[in-house]
N, C-alpha and C positions, 0 to 999 in steps of 0.2 A: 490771427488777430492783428498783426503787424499791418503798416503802409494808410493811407489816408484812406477818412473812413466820410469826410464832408470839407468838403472845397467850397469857393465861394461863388462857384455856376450851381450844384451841388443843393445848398441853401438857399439859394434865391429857387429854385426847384421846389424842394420842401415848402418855402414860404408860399407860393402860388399854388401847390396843391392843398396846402392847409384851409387858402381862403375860399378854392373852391369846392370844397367840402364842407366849408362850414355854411356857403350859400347852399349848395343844396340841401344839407339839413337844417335851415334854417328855421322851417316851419315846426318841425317834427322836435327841435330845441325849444321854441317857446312852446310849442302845446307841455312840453312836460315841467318847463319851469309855471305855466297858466297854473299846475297842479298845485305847486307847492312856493311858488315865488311871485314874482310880477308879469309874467307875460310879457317878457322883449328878452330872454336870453339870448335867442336864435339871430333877433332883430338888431341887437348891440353887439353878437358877434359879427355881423355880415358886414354893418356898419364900419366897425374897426378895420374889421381886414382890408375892407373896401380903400379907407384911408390909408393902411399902409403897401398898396399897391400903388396908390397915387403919389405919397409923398417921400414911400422908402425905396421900394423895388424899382421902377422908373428912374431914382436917379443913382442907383447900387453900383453902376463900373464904378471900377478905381476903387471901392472901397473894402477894407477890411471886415473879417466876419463878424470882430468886436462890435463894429462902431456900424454895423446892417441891425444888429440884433439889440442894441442897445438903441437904437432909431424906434426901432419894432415896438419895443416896450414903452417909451414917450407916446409914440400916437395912440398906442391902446387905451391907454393912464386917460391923455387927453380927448379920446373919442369914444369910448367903451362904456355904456352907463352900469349903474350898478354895482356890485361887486367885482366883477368879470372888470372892468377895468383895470381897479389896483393891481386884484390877483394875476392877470395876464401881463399886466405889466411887467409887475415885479418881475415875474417868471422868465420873461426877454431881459429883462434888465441884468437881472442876475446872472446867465447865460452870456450874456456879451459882454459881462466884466470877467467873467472865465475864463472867454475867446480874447479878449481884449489883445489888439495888433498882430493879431495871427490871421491867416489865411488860408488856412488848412488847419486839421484837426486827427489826428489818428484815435483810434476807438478808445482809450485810456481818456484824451481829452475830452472827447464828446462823452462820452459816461460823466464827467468831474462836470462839464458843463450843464446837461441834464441835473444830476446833484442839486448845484448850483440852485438850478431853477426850484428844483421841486422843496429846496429848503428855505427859498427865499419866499415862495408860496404858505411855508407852514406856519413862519414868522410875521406873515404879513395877514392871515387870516387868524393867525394866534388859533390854530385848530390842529387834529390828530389824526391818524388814522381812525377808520367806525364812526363819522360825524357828519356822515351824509356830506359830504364836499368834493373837490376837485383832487385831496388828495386819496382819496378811493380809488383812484384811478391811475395818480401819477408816482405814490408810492410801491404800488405792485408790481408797475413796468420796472422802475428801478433796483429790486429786489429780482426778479424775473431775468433782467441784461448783466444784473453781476454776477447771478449763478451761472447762467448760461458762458458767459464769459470766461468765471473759473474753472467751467469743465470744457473750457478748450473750443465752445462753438464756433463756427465763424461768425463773421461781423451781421448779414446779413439773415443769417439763423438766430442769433442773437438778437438782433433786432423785429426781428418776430412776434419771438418770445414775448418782448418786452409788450408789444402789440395788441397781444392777446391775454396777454396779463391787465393791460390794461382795460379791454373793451371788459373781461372776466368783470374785474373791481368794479367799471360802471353799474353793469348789472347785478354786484353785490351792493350797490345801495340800497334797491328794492324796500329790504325789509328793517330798513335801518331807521331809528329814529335820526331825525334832525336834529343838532346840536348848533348849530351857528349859524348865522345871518338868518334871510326873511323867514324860511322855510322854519328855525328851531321855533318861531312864534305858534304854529301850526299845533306845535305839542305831538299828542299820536297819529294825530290827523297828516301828518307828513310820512306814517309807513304805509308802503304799499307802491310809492311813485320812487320814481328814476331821478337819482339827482342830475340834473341838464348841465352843470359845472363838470363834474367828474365824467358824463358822456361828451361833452365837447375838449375833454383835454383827451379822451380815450381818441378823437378825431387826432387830435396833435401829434400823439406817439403812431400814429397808423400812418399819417403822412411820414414823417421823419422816417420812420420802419420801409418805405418804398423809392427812398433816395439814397440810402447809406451806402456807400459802395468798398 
């Protein structure tokens, strides 16, 4: 479990697989927010990431993984329509006040920063786990990376885990009722679809899951 587990080549990795994942499911993320949201999840993800290719990763040498990730979370805030703004936001924001003047990360700190994220999420959506949201997704991977972790996995078995923990939660929203933002307006009419929040954070843990070294 020991030695660096995200460097700041590493991260910028992570971040350019994230956005092109989230452009190729871009379509397949709004048909399933059409269902139960406004139809541009997919469209405000691609969007964002798009901008933070242009305005973070492009000018990324020299900087710290704090102050990459903490970038991250501005442009999203400021380019992200919808929910998936703040909530992505926060999520980088809170993550690079973690990292904040590091440049490296061993598996102890990337878990606390992940944390980080996923509680700055919970706070900022005022939501639980079972609420039809993004944390369906982002609280199972981190329950999933601590177990694995305390039974000794390695980093990248460990990050797996969290992986498919997470992609698991997305597709346990199915039969969940909605509780928060557009979708809880739906009423019961929101079981039966996919929340497109918690399948687009299950994209995040799946990138970050194929850089961790």
């Amino acid at each position: 479990m020991g030695g660096i587990v995200l460097d700041c080549e590493r991260n910028l990795r992570w971040l350019e697989r994230l956005a092109g994942l989230l452009a190729e499911q871009a379509g397949p993320l709004t048909e399933l927010d059409a269902a139960i949201g406004d139809a541009d999840h997919g469209i405000n993800m691609e969007r964002g990431f798009n901008a933070v290719k242009e305005r973070v990763l492009a000018q990324a040498a020299g900087k710290d993984l704090g102050t990459v990730l903490k970038q991250v979370g501005t442009t999203l805030v400021s380019t992200v329509g919808g929910a998936g703004g703040p909530l992505y936001g926060t999520f980088f924001l809170r993550m690079g006040q973690s990292a904040d003047g590091k440049s490296e990360l061993d598996a102890r700190e990337l878990r606390d920063a992940l944390a980080a994220g996923v509680e700055g999420v919970r706070q900022r959506g005022r939501a639980q786990p079972g609420e039809k949201t993004m944390l369906d997704a982002l609280v199972p991977a981190l329950e999933a990376l601590d177990a694995a972790l305390a039974a000794g996995s390695d980093n990248r078995a460990a990050w797996e885990a969290a992986a498919r923990a997470a992609e698991e939660g997305s597709r346990a929203t199915v039969p969940m009722l909605a509780r928060k933002g557009r979708a809880s307006y739906l009423g019961e009419r929101s079981i039966g679809h996919q929340d497109p929040g918690a399948t687009s954070s299950a994209l995040l843990i799946r990138s970050l899951a194929e850089v961790v070294g």
